[in-house]
C-alpha positions in Angstrom: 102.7 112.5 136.2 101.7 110.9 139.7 98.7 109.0 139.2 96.5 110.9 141.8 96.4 113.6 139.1 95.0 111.1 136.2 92.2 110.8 138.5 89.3 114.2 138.3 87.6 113.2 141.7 91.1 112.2 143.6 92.5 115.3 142.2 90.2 117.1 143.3 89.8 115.5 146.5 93.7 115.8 147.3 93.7 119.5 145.8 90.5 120.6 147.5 89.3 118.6 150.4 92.5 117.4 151.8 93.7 121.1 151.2 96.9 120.7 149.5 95.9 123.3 146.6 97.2 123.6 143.7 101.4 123.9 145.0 100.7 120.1 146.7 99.6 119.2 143.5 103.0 121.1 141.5 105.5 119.7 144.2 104.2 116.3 142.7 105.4 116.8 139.3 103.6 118.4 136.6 105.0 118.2 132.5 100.9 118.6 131.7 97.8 120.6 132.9 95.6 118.3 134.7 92.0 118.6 132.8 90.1 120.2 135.6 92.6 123.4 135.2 91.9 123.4 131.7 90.2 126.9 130.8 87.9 127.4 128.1 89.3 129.0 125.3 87.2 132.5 125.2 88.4 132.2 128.9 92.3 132.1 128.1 94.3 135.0 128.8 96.1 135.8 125.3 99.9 137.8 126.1 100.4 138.6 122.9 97.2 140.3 122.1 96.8 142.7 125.3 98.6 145.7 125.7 100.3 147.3 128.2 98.8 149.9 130.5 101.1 153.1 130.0 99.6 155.8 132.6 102.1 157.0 135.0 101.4 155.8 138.7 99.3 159.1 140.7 101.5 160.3 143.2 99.3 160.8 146.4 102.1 162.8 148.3 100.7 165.8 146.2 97.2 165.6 147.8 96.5 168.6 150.6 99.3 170.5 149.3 99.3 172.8 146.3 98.8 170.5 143.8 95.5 168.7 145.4 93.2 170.0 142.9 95.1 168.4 139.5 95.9 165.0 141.8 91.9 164.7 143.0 91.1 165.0 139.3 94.0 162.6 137.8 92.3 159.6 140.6 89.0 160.7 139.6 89.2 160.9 136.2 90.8 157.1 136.6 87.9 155.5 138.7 85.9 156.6 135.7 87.5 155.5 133.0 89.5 152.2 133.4 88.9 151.6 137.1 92.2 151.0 137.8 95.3 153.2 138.7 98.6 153.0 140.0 99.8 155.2 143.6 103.7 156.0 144.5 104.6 158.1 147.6 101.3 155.9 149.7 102.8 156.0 153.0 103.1 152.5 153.3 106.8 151.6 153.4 108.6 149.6 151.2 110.5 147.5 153.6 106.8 146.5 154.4 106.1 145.7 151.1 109.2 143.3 150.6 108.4 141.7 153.6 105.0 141.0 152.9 106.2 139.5 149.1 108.9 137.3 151.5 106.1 136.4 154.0 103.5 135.0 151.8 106.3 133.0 150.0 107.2 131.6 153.1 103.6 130.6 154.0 102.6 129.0 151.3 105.9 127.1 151.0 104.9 125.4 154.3 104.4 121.7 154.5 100.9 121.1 153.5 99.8 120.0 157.3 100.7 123.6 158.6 98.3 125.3 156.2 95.2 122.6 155.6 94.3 123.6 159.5 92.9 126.6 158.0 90.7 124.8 155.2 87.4 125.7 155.0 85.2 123.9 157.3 88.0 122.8 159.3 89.8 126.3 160.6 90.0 127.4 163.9 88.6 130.7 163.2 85.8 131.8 161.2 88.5 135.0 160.2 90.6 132.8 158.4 90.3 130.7 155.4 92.6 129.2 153.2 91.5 127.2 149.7 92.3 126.9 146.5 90.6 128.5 143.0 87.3 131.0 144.1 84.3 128.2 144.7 85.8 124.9 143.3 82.7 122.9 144.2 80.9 125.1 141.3 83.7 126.1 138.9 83.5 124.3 135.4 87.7 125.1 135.3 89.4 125.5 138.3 92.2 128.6 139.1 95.7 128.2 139.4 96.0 129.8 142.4 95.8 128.8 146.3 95.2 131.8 149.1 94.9 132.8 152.6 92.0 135.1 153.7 92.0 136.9 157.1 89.3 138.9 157.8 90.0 141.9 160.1 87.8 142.3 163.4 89.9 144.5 165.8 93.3 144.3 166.2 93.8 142.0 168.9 91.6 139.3 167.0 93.5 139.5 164.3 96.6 139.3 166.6 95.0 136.1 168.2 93.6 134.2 164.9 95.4 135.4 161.7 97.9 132.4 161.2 101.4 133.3 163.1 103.8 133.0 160.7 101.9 136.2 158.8 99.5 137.7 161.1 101.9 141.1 162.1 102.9 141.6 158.9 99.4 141.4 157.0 97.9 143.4 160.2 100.2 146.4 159.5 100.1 146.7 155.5 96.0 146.6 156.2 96.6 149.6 158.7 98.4 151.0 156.4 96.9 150.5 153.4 92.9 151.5 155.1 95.1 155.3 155.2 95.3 155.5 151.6 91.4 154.3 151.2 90.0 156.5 153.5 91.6 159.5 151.9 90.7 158.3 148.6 87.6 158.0 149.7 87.2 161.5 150.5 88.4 162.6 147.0 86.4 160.5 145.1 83.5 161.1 147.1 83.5 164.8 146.8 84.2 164.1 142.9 80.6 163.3 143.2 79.5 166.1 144.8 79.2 164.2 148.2 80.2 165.4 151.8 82.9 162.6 152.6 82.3 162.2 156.6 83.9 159.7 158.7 80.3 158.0 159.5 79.6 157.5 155.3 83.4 156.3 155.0 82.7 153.7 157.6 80.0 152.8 156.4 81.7 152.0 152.7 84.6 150.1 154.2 83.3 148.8 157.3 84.5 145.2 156.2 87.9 144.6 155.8 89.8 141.8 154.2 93.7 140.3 153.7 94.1 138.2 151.2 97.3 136.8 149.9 97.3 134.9 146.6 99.6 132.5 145.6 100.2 131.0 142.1 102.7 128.3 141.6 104.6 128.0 138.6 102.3 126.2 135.9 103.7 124.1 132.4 101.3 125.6 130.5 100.1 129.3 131.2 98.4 129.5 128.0 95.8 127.1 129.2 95.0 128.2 132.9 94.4 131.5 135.0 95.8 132.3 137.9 92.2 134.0 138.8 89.1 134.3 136.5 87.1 137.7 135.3 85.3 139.1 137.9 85.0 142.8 139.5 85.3 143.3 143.1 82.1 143.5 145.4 83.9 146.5 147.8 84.4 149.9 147.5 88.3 149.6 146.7 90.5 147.3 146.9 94.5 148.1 147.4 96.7 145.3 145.8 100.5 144.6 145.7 101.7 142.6 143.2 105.0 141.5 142.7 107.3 142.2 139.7 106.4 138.6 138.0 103.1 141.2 136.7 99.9 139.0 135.3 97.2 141.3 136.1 94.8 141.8 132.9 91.8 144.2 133.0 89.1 144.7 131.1 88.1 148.5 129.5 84.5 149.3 129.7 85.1 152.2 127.5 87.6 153.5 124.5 90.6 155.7 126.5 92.9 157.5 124.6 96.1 156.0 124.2 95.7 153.0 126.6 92.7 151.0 124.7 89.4 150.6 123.1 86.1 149.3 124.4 86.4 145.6 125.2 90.2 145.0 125.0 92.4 143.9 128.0 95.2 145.8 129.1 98.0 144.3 131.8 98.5 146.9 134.5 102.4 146.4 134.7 104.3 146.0 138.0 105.9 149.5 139.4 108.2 149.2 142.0 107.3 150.6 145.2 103.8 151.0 143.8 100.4 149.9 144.9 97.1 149.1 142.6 94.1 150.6 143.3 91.2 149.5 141.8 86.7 150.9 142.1 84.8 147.7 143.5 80.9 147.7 142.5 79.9 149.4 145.8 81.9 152.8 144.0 80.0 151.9 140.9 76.5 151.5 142.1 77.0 154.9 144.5 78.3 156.8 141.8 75.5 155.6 139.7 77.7 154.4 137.3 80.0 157.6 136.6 82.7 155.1 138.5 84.1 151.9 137.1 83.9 148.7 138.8 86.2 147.0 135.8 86.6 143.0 134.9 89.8 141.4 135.6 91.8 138.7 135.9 95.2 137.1 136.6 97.9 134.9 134.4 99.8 131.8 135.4 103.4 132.1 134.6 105.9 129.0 133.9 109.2 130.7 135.4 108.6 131.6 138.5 105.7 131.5 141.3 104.0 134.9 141.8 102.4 136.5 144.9 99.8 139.4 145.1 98.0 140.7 148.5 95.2 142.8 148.1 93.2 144.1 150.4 89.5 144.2 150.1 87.8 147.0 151.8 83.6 146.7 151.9 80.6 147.8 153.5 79.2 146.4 156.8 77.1 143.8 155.9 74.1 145.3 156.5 74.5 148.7 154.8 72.0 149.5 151.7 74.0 150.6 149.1 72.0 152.4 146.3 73.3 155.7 144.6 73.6 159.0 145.7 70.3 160.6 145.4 72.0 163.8 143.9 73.4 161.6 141.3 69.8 159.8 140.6 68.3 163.2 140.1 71.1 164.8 137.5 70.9 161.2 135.5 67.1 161.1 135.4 66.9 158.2 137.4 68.9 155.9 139.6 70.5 153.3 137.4 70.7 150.4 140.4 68.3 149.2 142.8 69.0 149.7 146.9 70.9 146.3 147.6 71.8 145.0 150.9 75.7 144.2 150.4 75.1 141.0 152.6 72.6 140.2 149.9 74.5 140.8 147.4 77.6 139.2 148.4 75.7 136.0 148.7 74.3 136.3 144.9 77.9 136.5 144.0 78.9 133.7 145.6 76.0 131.6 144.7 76.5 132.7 140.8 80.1 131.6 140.8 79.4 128.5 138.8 78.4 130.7 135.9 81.7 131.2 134.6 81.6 135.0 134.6 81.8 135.4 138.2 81.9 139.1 137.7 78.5 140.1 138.7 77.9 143.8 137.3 75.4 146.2 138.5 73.8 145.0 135.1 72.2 142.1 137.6 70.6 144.5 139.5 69.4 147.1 137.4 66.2 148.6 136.9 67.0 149.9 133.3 
């Protein structure tokens, strides 16, 4: 092993400061996992004891024809039980999606001086960020994982600060991608009993967000994660993952024949398919009746993986508090109003906690 990795603070310093991330630190030569990657063990992902999500992906090609009513309640009835679902027929194409798998490969195999421009502190734009792990400076174990974040402004922003060798390419699956969310939107939000209008839709996905994750091959997946538990802040997030799979979620109530209460289930990769998953936003409108789910990535020692999701979230300023409608049927709202700028920040602040999943729990009156 090279001896910058015997070292905590110059590992750290080379993975995280000098931006190398965690593929500078592979391409050195790893047989062991450095210390600092280490995970707890209640924090270890365990393959052999997690099952396999078996519902069929939701075919959104059926929505605003005939079969619109049983499709509605199909992604309904999966935004309030495990959170998650798969979507075929999306609209966005698949020669997209292949070259969006080839394009963050080929970023992240850059040398190390083409991508540490964007480190924090030291990128050109505030749009664009690329690190390592979620909040290394407060993580007790750091993730296997590096990643590129470009947040979307207008189109010719993106055009002008996404990095070049991915900007067109990430620009078109978001505006693709922001399709699908707006029209799930509109069916979950009538689930609820809500008028979807363009203004409220807005509103929920004002703030929009490329990421594109990479994890490196690892000598030891047993003892890392690729990402820790957590639950998304948004109102959904679209991901594509590759066909390597790793992605582990966490059931907040018994389903039938998929899992009970408390167990993780991997939601396999489908090819040509996209994961869509509730973010707490859904969760605290719905007050509660949707499920903003843990969950959490593996490391794998064959092959490095990629996933790109796309985070869609309120303007900063919106209050998000839920639906009054629901409040009344429930006897009583079940969240405090939040700012989301607010509560973005108490999720970022919190991330040294080692649950960086911050449920609505935090911010409940009950």
């Amino acid at each position: 092993m090279a001896p910058i990795l015997d070292d905590k603070s110059s590992l750290f310093n080379f993975v995280v400061q000098d931006g190398y991330g965690v593929k500078g630190m592979v391409d050195l030569g790893l047989s062991t996992v450095p210390a600092p990657y280490i995970q707890p063990e209640n924090e270890r992902i365990n393959k052999q004891t997690a099952r396999t999500c078996t519902l069929p992906p939701i075919d959104l090609s059926k929505l605003d024809g005939p079969e619109h009513d049983r499709v509605a309640k199909e992604i309904a009835r999966a935004a309030e039980t495990l959170g998650f679902f798969q979507v075929v027929n999306h609209g966005v194409p698949i020669e997209l999606l292949e070259n969006l798998k080839d394009t963050a490969h080929s970023f992240f195999g850059q040398a190390p001086e083409k991508k540490v421009v964007y480190r924090k502190g030291a990128s050109p734009s505030p749009l664009v960020k690329y690190g390592t792990s979620f909040v290394p400076e407060k993580e007790k174990a750091l993730e296997w994982k590096d990643y590129i974040s470009m947040t979307y402004t207008t189109d010719a922003e993106a055009l002008q600060h996404w990095p070049v060798e991915c900007k067109e390419v990430a620009l078109e699956y978001l505006k693709t991608s922001v399709k699908i969310v707006r029209k799930l939107m509109e069916v979950l939000l009538e689930n609820l009993g809500a008028k979807p209008d363009d203004t409220k839709i807005d509103a929920l996905i004002g703030l929009k967000m490329v990421n594109m994750n990479f994890y490196p091959t690892c000598p030891d997946p047993e003892l890392t994660v690729g990402v820790g538990r957590h639950s998304d802040l948004g109102a959904l997030t679209v991901l594509m993952q590759d066909g390597i799979g790793g992605l582990y979620v966490k059931v907040e109530e018994d389903i039938e024949d998929v899992a009970k209460r408390g167990e993780w289930v991997e939601i396999p990769p489908i090819d040509g398919a996209l994961v869509i998953n509730v973010g707490d936003t859904l969760q605290m409108l719905s007050n509660g009746k949707y499920k903003s789910a843990e969950h959490r990535v593996r490391t794998t020692s064959t092959k490095s993986r990629v996933s790109i999701p796309l985070f869609t979230m309120p303007k900063p300023t919106e209050k998000i508090e839920p639906l009054p409608q629901l409040a009344e049927r429930d006897g009583g709202a079940r969240f405090r109003e939040v700012v989301f700028k607010d509560y973005m920040n108490n999720f970022f602040s919190n991330a040294h906690d080692g649950k960086k999943s911050l449920h609505f729990a935090q911010v409940n009156n009950h």
